[in-house]
C-alpha positions as CSV (number, residue, x, y, z in Angstrom):
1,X,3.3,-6.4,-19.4
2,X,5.0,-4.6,-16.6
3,X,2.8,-2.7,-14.0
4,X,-1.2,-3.4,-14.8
5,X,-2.9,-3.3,-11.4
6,X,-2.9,-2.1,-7.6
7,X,-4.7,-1.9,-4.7
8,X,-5.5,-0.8,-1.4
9,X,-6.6,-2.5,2.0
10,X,-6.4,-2.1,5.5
11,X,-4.1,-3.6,7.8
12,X,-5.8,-4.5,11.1
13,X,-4.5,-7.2,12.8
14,X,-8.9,-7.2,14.2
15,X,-9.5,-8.2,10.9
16,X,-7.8,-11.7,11.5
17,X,-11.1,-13.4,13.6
18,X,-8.1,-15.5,15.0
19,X,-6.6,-12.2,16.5
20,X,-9.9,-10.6,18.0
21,X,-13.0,-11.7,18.3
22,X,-14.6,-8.1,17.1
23,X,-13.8,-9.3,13.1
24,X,-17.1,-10.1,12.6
25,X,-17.9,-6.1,13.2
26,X,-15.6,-5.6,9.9
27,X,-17.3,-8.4,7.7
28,X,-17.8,-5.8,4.7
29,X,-14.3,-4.9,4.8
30,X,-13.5,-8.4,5.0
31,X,-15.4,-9.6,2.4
32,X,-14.3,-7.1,-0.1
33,X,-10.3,-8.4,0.8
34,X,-12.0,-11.5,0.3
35,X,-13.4,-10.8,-3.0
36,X,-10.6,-8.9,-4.1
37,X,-8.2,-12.0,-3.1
38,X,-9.8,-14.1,-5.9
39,X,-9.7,-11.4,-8.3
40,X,-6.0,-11.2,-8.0
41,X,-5.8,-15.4,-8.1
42,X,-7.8,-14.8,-11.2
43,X,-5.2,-12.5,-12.7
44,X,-2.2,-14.7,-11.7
45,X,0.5,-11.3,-11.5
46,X,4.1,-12.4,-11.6
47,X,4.7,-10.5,-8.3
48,X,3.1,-7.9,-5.6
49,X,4.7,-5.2,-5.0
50,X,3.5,-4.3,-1.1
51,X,4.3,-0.6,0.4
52,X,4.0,-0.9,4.1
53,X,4.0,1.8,6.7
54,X,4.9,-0.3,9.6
55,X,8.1,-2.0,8.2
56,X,11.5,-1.5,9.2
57,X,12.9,1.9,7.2
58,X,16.4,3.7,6.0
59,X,15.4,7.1,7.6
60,X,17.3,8.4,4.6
61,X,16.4,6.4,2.0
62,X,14.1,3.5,0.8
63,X,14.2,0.1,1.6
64,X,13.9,-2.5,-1.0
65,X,14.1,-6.5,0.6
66,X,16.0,-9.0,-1.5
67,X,16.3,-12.1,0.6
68,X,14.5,-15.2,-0.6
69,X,11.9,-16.2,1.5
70,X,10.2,-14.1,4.3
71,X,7.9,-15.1,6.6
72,X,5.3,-13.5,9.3
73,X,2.5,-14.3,12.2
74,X,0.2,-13.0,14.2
75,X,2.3,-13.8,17.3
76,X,2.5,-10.3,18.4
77,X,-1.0,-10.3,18.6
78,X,-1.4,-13.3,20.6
79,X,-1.9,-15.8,17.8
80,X,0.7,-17.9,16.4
81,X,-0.3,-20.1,14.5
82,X,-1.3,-17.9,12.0
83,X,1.2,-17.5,9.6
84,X,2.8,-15.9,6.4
85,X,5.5,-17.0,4.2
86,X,6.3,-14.9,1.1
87,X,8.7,-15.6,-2.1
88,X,10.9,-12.2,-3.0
89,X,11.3,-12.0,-6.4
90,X,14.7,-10.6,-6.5
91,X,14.9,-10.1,-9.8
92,X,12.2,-7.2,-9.8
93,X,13.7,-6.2,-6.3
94,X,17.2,-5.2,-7.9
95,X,15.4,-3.8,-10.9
96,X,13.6,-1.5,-8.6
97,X,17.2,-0.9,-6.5
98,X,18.9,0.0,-10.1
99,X,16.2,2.4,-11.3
100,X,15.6,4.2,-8.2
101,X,19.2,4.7,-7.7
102,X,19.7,6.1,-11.5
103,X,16.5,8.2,-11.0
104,X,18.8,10.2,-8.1
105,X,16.7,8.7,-5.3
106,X,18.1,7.4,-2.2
107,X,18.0,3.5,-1.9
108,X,19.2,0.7,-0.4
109,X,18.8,-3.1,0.0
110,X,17.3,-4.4,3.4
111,X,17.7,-8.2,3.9
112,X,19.2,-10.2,6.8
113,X,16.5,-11.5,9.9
114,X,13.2,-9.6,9.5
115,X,9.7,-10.9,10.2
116,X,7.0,-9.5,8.2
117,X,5.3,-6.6,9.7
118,X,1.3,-6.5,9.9
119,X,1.1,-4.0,7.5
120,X,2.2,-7.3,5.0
121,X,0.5,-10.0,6.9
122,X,-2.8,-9.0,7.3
123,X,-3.3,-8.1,3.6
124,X,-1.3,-11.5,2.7
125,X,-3.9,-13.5,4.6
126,X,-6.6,-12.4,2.3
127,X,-5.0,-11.5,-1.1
128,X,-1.3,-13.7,-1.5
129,X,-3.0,-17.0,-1.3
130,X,-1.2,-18.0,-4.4
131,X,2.2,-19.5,-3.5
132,X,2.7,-18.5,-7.0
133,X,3.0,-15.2,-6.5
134,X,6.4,-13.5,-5.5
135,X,6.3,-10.7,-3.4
136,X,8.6,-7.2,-3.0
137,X,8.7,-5.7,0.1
138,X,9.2,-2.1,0.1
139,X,9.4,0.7,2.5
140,X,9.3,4.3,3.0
141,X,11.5,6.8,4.0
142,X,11.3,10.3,5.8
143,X,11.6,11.9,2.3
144,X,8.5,14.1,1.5
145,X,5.5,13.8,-1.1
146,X,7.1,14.1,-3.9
147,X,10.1,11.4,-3.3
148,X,7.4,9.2,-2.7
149,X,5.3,10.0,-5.7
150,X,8.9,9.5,-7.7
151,X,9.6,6.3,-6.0
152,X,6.8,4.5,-7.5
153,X,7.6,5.6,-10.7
154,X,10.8,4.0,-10.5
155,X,8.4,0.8,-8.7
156,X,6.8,1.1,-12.6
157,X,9.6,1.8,-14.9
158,X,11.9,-1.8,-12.8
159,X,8.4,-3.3,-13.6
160,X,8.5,-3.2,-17.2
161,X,11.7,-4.4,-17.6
162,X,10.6,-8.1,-15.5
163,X,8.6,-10.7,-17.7
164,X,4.7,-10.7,-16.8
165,X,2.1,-8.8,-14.9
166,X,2.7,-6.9,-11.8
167,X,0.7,-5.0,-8.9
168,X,1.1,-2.8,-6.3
169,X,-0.7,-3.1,-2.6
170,X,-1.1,0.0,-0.4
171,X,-1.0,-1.0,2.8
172,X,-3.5,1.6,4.5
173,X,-5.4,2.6,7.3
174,X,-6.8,5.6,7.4
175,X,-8.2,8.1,9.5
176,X,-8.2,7.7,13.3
177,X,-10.2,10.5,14.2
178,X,-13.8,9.6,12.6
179,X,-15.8,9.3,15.7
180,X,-15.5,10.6,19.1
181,X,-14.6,7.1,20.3
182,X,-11.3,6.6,17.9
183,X,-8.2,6.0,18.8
184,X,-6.6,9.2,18.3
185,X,-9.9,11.1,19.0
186,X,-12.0,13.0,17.0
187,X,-11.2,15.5,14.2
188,X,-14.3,16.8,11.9
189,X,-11.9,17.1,9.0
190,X,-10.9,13.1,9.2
191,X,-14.8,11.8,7.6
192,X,-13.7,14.3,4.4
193,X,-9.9,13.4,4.2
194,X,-11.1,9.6,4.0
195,X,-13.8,10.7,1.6
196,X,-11.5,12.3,-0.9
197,X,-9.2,9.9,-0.8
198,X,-11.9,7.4,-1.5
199,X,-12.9,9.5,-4.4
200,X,-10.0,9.3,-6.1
201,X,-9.5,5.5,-6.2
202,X,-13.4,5.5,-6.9
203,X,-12.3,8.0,-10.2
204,X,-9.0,6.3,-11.1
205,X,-7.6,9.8,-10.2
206,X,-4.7,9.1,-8.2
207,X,-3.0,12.6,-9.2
208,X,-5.8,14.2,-6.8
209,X,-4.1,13.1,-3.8
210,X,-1.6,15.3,-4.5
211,X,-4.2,17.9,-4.0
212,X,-4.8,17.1,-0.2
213,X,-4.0,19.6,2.6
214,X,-1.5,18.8,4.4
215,X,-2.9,19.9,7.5
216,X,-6.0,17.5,6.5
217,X,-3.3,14.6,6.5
218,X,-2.0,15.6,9.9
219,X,-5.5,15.9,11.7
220,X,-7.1,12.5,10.0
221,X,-4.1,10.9,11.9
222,X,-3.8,8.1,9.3
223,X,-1.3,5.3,8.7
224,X,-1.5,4.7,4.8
225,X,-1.5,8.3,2.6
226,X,1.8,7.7,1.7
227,X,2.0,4.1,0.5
228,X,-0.9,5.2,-2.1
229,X,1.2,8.2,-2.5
230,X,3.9,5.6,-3.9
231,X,0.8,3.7,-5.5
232,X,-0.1,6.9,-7.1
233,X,3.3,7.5,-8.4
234,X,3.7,3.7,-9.9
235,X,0.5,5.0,-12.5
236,X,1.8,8.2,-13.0
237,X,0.8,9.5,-16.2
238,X,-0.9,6.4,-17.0
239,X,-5.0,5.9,-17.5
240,X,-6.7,3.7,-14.9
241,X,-10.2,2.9,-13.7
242,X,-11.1,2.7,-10.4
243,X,-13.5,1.0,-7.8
244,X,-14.1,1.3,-4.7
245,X,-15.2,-2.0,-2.9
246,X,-15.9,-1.0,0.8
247,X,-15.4,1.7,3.2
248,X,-16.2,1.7,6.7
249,X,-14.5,2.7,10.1
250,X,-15.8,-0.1,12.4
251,X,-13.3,0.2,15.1
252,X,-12.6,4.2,14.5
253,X,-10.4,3.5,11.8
254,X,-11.0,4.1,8.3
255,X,-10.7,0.9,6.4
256,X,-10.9,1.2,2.3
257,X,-10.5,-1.5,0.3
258,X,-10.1,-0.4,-3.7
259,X,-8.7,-1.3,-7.0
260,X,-7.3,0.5,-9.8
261,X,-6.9,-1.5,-13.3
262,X,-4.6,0.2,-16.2
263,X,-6.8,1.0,-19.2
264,X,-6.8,-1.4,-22.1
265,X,-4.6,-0.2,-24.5
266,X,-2.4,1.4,-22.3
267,X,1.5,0.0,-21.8
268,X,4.8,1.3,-21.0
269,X,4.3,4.1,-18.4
270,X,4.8,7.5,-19.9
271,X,5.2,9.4,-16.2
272,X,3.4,13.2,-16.3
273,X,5.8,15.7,-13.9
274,X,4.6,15.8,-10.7
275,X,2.9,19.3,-9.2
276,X,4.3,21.7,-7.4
277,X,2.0,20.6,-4.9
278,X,3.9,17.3,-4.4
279,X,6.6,19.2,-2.6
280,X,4.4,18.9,0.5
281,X,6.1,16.6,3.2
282,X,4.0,13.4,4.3
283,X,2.7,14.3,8.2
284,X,4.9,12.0,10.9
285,X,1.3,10.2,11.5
286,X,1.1,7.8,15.3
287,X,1.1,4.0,14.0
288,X,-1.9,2.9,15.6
289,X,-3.9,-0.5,14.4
């Protein structure tokens, strides 16, 4: 079936109640990854696909992991005993190596010692449960928009050449600015670059990211437009539905947590160009929780 489903969740290491005891002021947010951890156990994908903005990266080019098993805690964050270990599926890994290289993008295979970063963990506590589902790591590179938004649809076109169904996870946080009390401050455009970006999940218009300022991305101060950028890309030219489960900035942060589902009838991805627009480069965004 290829690529049928992605989503998008925050990465908070205060959304693991073993981390900080302030969880419980996120409980939407974590009930929605909650929720939307049994709707993927329900689907049973073949493998996840997760774009992270905190893992290890090629400045040049993307990183795609292709070692067996992987595994993560929260001991950074003073708790060690919780813990993540992850199946690659290498198969889909070197299909996505093979297509992004013949697509003319820059790629290269990251394996050796590497923990899992939080922006993996966290949403793996909620929504891997499922030893049965593989994972792919990927990362991102310092390539702009458009790379990005090409990337995924190389994620899309490796994905259709694996047996069974597979998703994508955005890793995101996103703006920083949304109160006076934020971590990065306050910015009075952050509320409405959350809001469209919440939109287009909510629409199943991924395309209208593209449309974003990219002085809007710079002042929200975010940690996530660019892995739905690649999440974007992966359903390129491709009809989805959207829904929006939660959105709410508890800490300062903007956490969203949203779905998009490929349209019944839909199959093989039949990728649209991408705008002129796309040639916007992604803002070097601080990498705060």
């Amino acid at each position: 079936m290829g690529l049928t489903y992605g989503c998008v969740v925050p990465h908070s290491p205060n959304l693991v109640p073993e981390v900080s005891p302030r969880a419980a002021k996120a409980a939407q947010t974590r009930e929605a990854m909650s929720e939307l951890g049994m709707l993927i156990g329900l689907r049973g994908p073949r493998t996840c696909v997760v774009v992270s903005p905190h893992s290890p990266f090629l400045a040049e080019a993307f990183g795609v992991w292709d070692a067996g098993r992987l595994q993560g805690s929260m001991e950074r964050f003073q708790a060690p005993d919780v813990t993540v270990e992850v199946q690659v599926d290498s198969e889909l890994a070197e299909a996505i190596v093979d297509v992004t290289s013949r697509m003319g993008l820059p790629v290269g295979r990251m394996d050796g010692d590497w923990q899992l970063d939080r922006g993996i963990t966290v949403p793996s506590l909620y929504l891997l449960k499922s030893d049965e589902i593989q994972v792919v790591p990927v990362s991102l590179s310092m390539a702009g928009w458009e790379e990005h938004w090409l990337f995924g649809t190389a994620i899309a076109k490796a994905a259709a050449m694996v047996r069974g169904d597979v998703m994508i996870l955005a890793s995101a946080n996103f703006s920083h600015r949304v109160v006076p009390d934020s971590p990065h401050g306050y910015s009075p455009r952050a509320r409405e670059f959350d809001a469209r970006v919440r939109d287009a999940v909510a629409r199943g218009r991924l395309n209208d990211l593209l449309d974003i300022p990219t002085e809007m991305v710079r002042d929200a101060s975010e940690c996530g437009f660019v892995p739905m950028l690649v999440m974007g890309g992966a359903f390129d030219g491709r009809t989805v539905t959207g829904r929006v489960l939660s959105y709410e900035a508890p800490f300062g942060i903007g956490y969203l947590v949203g779905e998009v589902t490929l349209a019944e009838g839909e199959h093989e991805p039949q990728h649209a160009s991408v705008g002129a627009e796309a040639t916007q480069e992604a803002s070097a965004a601080p990498q705060g929780w």
